[in-house]
C-alpha positions as CSV (number, residue, x, y, z in Angstrom):
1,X,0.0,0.0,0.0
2,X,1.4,3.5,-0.7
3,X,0.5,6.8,1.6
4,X,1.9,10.3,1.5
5,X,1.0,12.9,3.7
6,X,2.1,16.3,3.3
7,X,2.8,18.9,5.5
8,X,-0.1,21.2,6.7
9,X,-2.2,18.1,5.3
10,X,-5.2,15.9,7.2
11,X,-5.4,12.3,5.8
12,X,-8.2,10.4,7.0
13,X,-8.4,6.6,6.9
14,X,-11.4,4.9,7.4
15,X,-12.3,1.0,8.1
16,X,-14.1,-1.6,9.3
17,X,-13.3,-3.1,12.7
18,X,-10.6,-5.5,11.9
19,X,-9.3,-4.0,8.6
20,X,-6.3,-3.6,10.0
21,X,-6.3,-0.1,10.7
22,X,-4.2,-0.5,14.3
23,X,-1.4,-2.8,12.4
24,X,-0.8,0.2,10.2
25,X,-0.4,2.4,12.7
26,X,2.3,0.2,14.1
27,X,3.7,0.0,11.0
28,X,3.7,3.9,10.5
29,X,5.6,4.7,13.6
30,X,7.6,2.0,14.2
31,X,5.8,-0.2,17.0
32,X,4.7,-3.1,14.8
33,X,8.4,-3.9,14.0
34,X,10.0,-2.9,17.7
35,X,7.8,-3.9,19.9
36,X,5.9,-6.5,18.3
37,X,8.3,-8.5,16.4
38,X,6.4,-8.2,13.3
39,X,7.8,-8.1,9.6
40,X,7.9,-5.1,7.1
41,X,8.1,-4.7,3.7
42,X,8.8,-1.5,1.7
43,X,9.6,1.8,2.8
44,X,8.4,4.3,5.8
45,X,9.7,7.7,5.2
46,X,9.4,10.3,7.9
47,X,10.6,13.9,6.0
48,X,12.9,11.9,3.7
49,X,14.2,9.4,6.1
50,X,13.8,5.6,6.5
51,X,12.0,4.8,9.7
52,X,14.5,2.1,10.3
53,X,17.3,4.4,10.3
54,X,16.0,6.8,13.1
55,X,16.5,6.0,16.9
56,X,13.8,6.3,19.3
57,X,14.5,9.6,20.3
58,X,14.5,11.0,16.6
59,X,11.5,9.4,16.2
60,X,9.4,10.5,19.2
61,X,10.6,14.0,17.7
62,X,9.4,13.4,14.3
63,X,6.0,11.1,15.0
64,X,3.5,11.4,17.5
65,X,0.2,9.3,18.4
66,X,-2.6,9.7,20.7
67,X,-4.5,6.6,21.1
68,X,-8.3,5.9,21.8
69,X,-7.7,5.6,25.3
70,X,-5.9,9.4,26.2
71,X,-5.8,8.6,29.9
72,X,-2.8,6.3,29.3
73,X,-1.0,9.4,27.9
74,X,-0.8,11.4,31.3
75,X,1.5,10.6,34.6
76,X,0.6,13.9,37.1
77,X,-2.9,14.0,38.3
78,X,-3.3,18.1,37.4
79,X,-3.1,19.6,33.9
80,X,-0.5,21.8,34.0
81,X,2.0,19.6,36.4
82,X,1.9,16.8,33.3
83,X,2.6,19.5,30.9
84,X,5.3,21.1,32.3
85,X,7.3,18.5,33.7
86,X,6.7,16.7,31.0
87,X,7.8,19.5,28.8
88,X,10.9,20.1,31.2
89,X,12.2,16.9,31.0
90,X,12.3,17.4,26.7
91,X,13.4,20.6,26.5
92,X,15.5,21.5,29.8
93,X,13.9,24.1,32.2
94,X,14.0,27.3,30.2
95,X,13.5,25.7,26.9
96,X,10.8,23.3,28.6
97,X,8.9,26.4,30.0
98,X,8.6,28.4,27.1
99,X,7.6,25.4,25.0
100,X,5.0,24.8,27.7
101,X,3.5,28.4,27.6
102,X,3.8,28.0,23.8
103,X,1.2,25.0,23.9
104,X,-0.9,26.5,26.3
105,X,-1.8,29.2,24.4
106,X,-2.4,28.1,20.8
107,X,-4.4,25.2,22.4
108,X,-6.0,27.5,24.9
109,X,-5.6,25.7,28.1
110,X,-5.6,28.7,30.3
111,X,-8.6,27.6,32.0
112,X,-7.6,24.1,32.5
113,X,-4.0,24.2,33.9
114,X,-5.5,23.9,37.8
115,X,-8.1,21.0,36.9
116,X,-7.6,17.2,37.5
117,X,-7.5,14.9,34.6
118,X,-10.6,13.2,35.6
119,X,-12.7,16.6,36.2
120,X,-12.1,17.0,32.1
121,X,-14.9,16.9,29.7
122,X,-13.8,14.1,26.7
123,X,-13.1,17.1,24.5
124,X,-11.1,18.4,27.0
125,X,-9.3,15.7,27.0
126,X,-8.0,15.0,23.7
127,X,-7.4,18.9,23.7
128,X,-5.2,18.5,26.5
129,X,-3.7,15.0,24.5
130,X,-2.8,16.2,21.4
131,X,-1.2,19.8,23.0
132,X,1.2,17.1,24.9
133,X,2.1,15.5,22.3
134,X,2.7,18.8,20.5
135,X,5.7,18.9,23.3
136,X,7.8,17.4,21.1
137,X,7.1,19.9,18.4
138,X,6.4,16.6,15.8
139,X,6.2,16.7,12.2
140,X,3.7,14.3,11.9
141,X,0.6,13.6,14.3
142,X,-1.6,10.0,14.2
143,X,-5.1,10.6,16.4
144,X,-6.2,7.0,16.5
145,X,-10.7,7.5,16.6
146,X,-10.0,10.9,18.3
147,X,-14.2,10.9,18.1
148,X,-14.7,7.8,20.2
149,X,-17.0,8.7,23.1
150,X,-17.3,12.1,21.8
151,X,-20.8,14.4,22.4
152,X,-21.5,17.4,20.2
153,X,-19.5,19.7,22.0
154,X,-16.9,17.4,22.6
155,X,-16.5,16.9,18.6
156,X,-16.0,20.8,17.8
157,X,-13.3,20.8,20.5
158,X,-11.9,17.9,18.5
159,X,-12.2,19.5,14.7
160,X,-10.8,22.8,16.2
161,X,-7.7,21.2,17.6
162,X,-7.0,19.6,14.4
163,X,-7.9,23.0,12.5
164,X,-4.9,24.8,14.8
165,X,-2.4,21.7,13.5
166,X,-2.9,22.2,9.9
167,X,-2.6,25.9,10.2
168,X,0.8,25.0,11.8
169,X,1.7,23.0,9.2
170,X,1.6,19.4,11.2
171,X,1.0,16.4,8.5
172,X,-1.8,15.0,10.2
173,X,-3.4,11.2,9.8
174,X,-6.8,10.4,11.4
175,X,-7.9,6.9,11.5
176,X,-11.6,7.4,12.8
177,X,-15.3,5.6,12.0
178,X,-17.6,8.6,12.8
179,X,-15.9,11.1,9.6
180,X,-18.7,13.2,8.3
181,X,-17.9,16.0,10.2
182,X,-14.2,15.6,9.5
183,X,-14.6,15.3,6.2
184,X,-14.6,19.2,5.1
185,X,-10.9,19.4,7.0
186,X,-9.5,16.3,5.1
187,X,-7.0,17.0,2.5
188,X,-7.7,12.8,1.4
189,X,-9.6,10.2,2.3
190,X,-8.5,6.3,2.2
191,X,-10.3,3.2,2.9
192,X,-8.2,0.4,4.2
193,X,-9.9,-2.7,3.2
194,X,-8.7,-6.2,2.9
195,X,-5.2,-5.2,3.8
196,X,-5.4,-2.6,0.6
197,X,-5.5,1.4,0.9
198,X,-7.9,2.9,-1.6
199,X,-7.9,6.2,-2.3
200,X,-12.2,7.5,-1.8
201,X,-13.5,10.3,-3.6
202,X,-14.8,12.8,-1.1
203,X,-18.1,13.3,-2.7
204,X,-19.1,9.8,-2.7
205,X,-18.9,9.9,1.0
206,X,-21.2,13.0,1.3
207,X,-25.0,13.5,0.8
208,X,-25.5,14.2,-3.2
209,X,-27.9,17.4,-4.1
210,X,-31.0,16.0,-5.1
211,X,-31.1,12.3,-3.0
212,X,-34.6,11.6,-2.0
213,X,-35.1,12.6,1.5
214,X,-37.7,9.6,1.3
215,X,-34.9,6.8,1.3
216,X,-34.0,7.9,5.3
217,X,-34.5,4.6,7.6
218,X,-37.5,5.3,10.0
219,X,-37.8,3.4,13.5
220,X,-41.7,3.2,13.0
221,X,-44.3,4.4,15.6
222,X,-46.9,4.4,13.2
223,X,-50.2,6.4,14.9
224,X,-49.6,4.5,18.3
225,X,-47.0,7.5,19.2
226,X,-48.9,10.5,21.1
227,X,-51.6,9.3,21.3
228,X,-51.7,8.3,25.2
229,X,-55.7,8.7,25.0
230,X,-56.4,5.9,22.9
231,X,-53.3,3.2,23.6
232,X,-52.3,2.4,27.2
233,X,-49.7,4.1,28.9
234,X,-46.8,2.0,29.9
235,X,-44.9,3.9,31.9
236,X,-44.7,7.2,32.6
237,X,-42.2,10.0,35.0
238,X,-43.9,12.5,37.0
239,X,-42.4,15.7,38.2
240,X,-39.4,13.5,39.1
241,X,-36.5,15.5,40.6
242,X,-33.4,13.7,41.8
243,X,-29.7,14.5,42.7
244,X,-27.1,12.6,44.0
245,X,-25.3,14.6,47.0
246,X,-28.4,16.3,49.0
247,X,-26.1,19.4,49.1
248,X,-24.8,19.4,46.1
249,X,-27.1,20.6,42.3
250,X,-30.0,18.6,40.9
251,X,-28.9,16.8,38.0
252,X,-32.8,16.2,36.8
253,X,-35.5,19.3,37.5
254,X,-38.7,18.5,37.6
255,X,-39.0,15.6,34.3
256,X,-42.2,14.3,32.9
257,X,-42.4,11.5,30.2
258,X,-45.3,9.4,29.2
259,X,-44.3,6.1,27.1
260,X,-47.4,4.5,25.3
261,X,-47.9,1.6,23.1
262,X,-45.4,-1.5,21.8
263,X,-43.8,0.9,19.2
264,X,-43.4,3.9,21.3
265,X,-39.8,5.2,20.7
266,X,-37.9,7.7,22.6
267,X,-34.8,9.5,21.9
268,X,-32.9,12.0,24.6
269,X,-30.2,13.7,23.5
270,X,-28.1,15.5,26.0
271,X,-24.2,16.2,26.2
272,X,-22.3,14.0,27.9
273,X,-23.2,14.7,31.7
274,X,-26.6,16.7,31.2
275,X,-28.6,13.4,33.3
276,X,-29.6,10.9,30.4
277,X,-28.3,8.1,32.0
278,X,-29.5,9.1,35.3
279,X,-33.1,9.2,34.1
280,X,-32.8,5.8,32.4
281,X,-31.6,4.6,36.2
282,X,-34.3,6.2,37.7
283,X,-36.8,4.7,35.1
284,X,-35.1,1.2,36.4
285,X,-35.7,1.4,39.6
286,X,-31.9,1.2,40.3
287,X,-32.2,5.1,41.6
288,X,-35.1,6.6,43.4
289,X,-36.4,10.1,43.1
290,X,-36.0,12.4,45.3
291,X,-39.7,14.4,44.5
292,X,-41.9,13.2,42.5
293,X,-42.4,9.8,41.2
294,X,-42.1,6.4,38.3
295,X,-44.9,4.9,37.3
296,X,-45.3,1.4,35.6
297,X,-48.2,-0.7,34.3
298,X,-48.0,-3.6,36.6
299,X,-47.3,-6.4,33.4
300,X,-44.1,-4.4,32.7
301,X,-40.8,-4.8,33.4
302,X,-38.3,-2.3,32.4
303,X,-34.7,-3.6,31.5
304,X,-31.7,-1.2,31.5
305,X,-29.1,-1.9,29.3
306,X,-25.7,0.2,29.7
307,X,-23.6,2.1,27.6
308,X,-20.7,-0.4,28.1
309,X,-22.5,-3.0,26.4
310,X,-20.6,-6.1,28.6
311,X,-21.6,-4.9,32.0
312,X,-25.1,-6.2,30.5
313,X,-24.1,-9.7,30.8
314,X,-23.7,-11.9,33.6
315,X,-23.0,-15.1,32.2
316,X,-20.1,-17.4,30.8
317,X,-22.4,-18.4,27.7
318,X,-25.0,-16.9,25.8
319,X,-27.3,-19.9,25.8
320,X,-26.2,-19.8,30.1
321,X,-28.0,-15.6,29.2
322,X,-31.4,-17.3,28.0
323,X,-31.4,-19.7,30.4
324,X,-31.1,-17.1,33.1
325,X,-33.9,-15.0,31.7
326,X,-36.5,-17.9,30.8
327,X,-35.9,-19.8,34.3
328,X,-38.9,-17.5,35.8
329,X,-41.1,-17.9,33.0
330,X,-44.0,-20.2,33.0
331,X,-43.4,-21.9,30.0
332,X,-38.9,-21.8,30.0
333,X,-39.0,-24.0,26.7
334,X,-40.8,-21.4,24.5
335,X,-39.2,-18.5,26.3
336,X,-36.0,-20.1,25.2
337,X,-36.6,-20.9,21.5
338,X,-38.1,-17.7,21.2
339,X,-34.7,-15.7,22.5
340,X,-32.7,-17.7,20.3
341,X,-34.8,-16.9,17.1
342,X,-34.6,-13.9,18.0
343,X,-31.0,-13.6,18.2
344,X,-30.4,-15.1,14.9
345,X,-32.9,-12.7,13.4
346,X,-30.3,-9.9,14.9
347,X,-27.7,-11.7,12.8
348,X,-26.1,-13.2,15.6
349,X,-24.7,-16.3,14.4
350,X,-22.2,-16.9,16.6
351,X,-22.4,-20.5,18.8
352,X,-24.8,-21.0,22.0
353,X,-21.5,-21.7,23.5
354,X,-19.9,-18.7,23.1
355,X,-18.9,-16.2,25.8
356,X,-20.8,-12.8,24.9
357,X,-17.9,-11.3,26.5
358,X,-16.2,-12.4,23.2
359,X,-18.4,-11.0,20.5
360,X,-18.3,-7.7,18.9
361,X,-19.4,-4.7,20.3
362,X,-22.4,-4.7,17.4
363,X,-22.9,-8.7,18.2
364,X,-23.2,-7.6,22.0
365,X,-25.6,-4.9,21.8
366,X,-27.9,-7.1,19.5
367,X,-27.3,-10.1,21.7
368,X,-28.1,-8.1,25.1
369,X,-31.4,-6.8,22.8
370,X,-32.4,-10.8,22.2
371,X,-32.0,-11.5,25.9
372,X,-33.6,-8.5,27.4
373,X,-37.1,-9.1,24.8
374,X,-37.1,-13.3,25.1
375,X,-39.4,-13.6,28.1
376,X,-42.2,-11.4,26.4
377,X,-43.1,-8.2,24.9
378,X,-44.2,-6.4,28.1
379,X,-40.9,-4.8,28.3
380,X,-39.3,-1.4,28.0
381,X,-36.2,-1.1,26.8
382,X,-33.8,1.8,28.7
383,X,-31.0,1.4,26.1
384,X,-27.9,3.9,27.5
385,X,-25.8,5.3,24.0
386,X,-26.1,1.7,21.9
387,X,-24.7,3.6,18.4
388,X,-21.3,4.5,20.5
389,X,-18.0,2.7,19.1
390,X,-20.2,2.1,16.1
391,X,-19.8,2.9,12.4
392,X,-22.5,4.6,10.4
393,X,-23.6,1.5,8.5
394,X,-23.5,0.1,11.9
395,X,-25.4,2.5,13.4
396,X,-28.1,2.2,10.5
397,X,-28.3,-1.6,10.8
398,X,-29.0,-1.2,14.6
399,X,-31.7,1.5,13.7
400,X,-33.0,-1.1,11.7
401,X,-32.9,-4.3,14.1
402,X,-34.5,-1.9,16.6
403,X,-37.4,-1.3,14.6
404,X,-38.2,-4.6,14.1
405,X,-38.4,-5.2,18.4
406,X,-41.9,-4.8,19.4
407,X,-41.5,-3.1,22.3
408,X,-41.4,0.1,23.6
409,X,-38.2,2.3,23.6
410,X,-36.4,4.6,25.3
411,X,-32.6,5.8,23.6
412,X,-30.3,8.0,24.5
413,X,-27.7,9.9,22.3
414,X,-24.8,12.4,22.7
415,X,-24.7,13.6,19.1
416,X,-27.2,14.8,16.7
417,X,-25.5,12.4,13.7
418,X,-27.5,9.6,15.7
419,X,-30.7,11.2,15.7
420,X,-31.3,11.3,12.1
421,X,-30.5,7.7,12.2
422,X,-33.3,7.0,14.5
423,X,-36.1,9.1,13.3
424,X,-39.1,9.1,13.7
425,X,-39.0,9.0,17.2
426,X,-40.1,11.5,19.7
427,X,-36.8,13.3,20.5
428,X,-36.3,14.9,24.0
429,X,-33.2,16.9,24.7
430,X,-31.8,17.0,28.3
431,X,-30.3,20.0,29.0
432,X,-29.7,21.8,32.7
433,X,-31.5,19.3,34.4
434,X,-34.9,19.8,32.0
435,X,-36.3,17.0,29.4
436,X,-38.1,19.0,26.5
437,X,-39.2,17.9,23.3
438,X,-38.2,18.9,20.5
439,X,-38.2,19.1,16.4
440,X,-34.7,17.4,15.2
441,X,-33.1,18.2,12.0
442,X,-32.4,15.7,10.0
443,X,-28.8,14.9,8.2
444,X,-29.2,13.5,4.9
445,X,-25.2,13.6,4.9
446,X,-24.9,11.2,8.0
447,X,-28.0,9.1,6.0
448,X,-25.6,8.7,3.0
449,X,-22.9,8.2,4.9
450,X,-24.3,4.9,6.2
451,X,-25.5,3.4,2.8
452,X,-22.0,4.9,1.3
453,X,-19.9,2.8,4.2
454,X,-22.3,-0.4,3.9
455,X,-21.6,-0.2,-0.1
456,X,-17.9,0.3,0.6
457,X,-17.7,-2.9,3.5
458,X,-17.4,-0.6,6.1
């Protein structure tokens, strides 16, 4: 495969999960060969010289990743003691300092040189990441799904960092599944796929002028949807209030939601933070309000399912899940039978035997959906950010498998690229402790970018 990146250029390289996007990574700074023993062929060039020629030192100064997981990039608990020593120990003390006031400014970090790393917004985060790896003043800077776990607010923080590297002339390579909003910054996009790197027109990756607005997947509510008169109501929040420290600021203010009817589907949107998954543990029964109160038909049973989709499961097997489930059901044979069909209609082919601690994250959340429905339809699904780690054809067969569970829904999301994925529900957004509904706008672009990335493999 062949890959140039020039300087003040962003290449982005997308993939499907297993593609190989991590090996070349490895292979691009070194680590594949070093560290894990592994074989190259052909050249990698960092500004005209041969990777193989450079010792670690050069190369740290020439190439610099931040990984999915930024946490394993700081040592000091507080912002600014990382940086500085950090920068101290690269550059002596009064090169080290005025490199350190350097990144602090043109990343604007001012305001988060006194916080701890775990008081950081995910945003914040990678901001704070990629200006210590800027330390080293690199030529070239890999962000390895720099998105992952990302809200809205968290994403701009994100594109605006990466805005600041090109205008410093930094060769820039993103590997990353959620791309639309990257795509207006990239200079090229690539698609690694079977071990090859294509080059991918831009435009066949964005929404065309003139696609039929009609062709957007639709979780169906058909006329059961507010129309609480006629259909029963399920389950429904009243006035609920609820914080966690009695001294400390209400994370929900005063909440009312009605859910009605086996196709009743409900997205919240919220930043990460704003109280989504704190209503959905409320709406369990894991949490109780502190005013106000949950109300539930008394056939239904409401099943929270979390946002790390493994913490679901409980088992060593997936038949050992079903089991589990239909042992309090009347008749455990058909409740069985029926999870299992169920699961292979998900697309779950995967062995009774098999741990679901070893599928995919897409197998998981379908697998956790096939468990949670087997013993029955009276059941509300409190599903906590499933589309998360997700690629957009991903995303859009999930929206689809959804649809086709008859029962009643409640979702939540941290960005808006979800939402047009999942429409027509009711969409709530959670904001300062208040759940209102409201109208979404709909992204044809993120649409296409899901049949684009199925078409694609991806």
């Amino acid at each position: 495969m062949n890959l140039s990146v020039g300087s003040g250029e962003v290449v982005l390289v997308l993939g499907a999960s297993g593609s190989g996007k991590t090996t070349l990574l490895r292979s691009l700074t070194g680590v594949g060969l070093w560290v894990y023993g592994g074989e190259v062929r052909g050249e990698v060039l960092l500004r005209g010289r041969k990777l193989g020629e450079l010792a670690v030192e050069e190369l740290r100064r020439l190439i610099q990743v931040v990984n999915q997981n930024v946490y394993a990039h700081f040592i000091e608990h507080v912002v600014e003691a990382d940086l500085y020593d950090t920068s101290t120990a690269i550059h002596g003390v009064d090169g080290g300092r005025k490199m350190f006031w350097k990144v602090v400014n043109v990343f604007k970090l001012e305001k988060l040189l006194k916080k701890r790393f775990f008081e950081l917004s995910g945003g914040q985060l990678r901001r704070v990441a990629i200006a210590k790896a800027m330390l080293w003043d690199p030529s070239v800077v890999v962000l390895d799904e720099p998105l992952m776990w990302l809200d809205d607010e968290g994403l701009e923080e994100v594109r605006d960092v990466i805005t600041v590297l090109k205008s410093m002339g930094k060769s820039v390579v993103v590997f990353e599944h959620r791309f639309v909003s990257l795509l207006k910054l990239a200079s090229s996009v690539y698609l690694l796929k079977n071990g090859v790197l294509v080059p991918v027109d831009h435009e066949r990756l964005r929404y065309p002028r003139g696609a039929d607005p009609g062709s957007i997947p639709r979780l169906s509510r058909g006329s059961e949807v507010g129309s609480s008169n006629r259909y029963e109501e399920v389950l429904k929040a009243r006035d609920v209030w609820f914080r966690y420290d009695r001294s400390g600021d209400w994370i929900l203010k005063g909440v009312n939601l009605v859910i009605s009817g086996r196709k009743d589907v409900v997205v919240v949107y919220g930043l990460n933070g704003s109280g989504k998954s704190t209503l959905l543990k409320l709406v369990a029964g894991y949490l109780t309000p502190m005013r106000g109160r949950i109300e539930k038909a008394s056939h239904v049973r409401t099943i929270y399912i979390p946002q790390n989709i493994y913490l679901f499961f409980t088992e060593e097997s997936l038949k050992k899940e079903f089991e589990v489930v239909c042992s309090r059901h009347s008749e455990r044979e058909s409740c069985l039978e029926a999870g299992i069909r169920r699961l292979r209609s998900l697309g779950v082919d995967e062995e009774l035997s098999t741990s679901p601690f070893n599928l995919s994250w897409g197998q998981a959340v379908r697998a956790a959906v096939s468990v949670a429905t087997s013993a029955g339809s009276s059941v509300v699904l409190l599903m906590d950010e499933p589309f998360t780690g997700l690629t957009y054809a991903d995303r859009l067969s999930l929206a689809k498998i959804l649809d086709s569970v008859n029962s009643p829904k409640i979702l939540t999301v941290s960005n808006r690229e979800t939402v047009s994925l999942v429409l027509p529900a009711r969409v709530y957004e959670m904001k300062n402790g208040h759940l209102a509904e409201v109208e979404p706008e709909v992204d044809l672009e993120v649409i296409t970018a899901a049949e684009k990335c199925r078409e694609l493999g991806m």
